[in-house]
C-alpha positions as CSV (number, residue, x, y, z in Angstrom):
1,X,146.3,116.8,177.4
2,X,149.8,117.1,177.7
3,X,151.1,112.8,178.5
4,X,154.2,112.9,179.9
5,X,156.7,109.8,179.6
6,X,158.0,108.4,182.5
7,X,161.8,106.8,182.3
8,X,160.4,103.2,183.5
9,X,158.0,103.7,180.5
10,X,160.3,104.8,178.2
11,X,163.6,103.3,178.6
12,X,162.5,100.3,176.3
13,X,162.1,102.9,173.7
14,X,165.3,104.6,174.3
15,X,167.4,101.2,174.6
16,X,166.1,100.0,171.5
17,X,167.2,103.5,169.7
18,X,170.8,103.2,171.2
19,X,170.9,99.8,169.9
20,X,169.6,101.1,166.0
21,X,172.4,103.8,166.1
22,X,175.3,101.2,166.8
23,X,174.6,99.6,163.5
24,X,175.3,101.9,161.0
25,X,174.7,101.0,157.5
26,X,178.4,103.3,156.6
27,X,180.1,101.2,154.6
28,X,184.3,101.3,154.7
29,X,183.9,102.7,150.9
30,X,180.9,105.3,151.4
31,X,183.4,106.5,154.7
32,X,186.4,106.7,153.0
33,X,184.5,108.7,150.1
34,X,182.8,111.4,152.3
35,X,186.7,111.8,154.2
36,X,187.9,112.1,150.7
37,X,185.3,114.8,150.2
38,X,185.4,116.7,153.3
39,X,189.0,116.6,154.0
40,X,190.3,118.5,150.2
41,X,187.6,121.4,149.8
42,X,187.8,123.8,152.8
43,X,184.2,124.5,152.8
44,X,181.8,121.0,151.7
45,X,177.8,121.6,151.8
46,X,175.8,118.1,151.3
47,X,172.3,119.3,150.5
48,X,169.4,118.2,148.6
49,X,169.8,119.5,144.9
50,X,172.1,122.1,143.5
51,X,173.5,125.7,144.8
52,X,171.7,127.0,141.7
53,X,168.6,125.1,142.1
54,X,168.3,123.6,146.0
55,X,165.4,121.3,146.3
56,X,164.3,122.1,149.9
57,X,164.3,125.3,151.7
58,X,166.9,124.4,154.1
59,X,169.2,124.0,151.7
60,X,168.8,127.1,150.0
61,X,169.1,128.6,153.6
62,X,172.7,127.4,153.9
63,X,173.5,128.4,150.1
64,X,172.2,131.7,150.8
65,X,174.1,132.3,154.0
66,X,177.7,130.4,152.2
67,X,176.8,133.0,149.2
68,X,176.5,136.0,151.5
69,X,179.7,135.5,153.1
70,X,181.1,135.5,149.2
71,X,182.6,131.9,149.9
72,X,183.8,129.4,147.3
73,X,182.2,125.7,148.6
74,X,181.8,122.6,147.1
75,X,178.2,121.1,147.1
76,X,176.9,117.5,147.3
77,X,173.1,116.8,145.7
78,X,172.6,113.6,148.4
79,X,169.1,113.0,146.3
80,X,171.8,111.8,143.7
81,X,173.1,109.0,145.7
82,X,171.1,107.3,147.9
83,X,174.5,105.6,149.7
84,X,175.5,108.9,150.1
85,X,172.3,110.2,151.2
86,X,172.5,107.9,154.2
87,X,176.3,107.9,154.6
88,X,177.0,111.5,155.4
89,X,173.9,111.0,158.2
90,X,176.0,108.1,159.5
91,X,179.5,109.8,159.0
92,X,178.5,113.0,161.1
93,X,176.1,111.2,163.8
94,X,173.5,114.3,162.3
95,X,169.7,113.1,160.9
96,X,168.9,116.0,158.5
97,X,170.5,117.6,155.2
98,X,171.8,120.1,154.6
99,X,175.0,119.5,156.2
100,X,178.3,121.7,156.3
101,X,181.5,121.1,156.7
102,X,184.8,123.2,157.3
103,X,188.4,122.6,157.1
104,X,187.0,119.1,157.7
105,X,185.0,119.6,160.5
106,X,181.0,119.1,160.6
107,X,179.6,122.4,161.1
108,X,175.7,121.6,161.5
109,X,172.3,121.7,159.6
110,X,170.8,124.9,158.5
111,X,169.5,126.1,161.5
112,X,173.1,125.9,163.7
113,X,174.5,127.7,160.2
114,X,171.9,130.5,160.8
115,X,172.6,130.7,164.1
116,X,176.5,130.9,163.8
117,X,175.6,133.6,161.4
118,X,173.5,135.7,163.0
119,X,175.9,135.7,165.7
120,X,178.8,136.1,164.0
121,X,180.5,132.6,165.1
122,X,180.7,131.9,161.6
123,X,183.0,134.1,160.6
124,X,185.0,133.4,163.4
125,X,185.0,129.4,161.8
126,X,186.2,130.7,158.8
127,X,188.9,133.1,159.7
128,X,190.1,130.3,162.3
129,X,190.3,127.8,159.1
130,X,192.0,130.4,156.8
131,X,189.1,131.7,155.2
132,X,188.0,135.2,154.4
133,X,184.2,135.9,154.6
134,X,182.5,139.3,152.7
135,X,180.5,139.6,155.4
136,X,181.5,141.1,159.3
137,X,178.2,139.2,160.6
């Protein structure tokens, strides 16, 4: 049976999670690291493990996708570092890893990257931020 949640019902729940997102657990010096990051390497992936060994198959999705357009990218293993683990969650207002950046703007998780690849709004990003991609889709 399918229970449907009314807004009287629910806006308890839904207060209290607006409330939890206004503290942030960023700190000025996890912030200012993650800017540093993002802003001087025009392509940034924070994912769990390594390009050459990802540790979760969303991950690997956005490495494959970065490696078929023949791009150069920095990578971030957030298992490494729990503070920045957390932090990059915080810094882009997104929940899940992997997360991509370009020319210093968040991108998405794997499944906006696949979409923006399958329909060809990636390489749009790219050539808008200077970059050449391998791939026309």
């Amino acid at each position: 049976m399918l229970r449907l949640c009314m807004p009287s019902k629910c806006s308890g729940v839904i207060s209290a999670y607006n409330v939890l997102r206004t503290f942030s657990t960023l700190s000025p010096l996890t912030k200012h690291q993650i800017e540093a990051l993002v802003k001087s390497n025009k392509v940034v992936l924070f994912m769990k493990g390594v390009p050459e060994q990802p540790m979760c198959g969303f991950s690997n999705l956005a490495v494959q996708i970065l490696k078929h357009h023949g791009l150069s990218f920095k990578a971030f293993n957030v298992l490494e570092d729990e503070s920045l683990r957390q932090g990059i969650k915080d810094y882009s207002d997104w929940p899940t890893i992997p997360q991509l950046f370009i020319d210093g703007e968040f991108v998405g998780g794997a499944d906006i990257v696949l979409e923006l690849h399958k329909n060809g709004q990636l390489v749009e990003m790219l050539r808008k931020a200077g970059i050449t991609s391998n791939s026309s889709a």
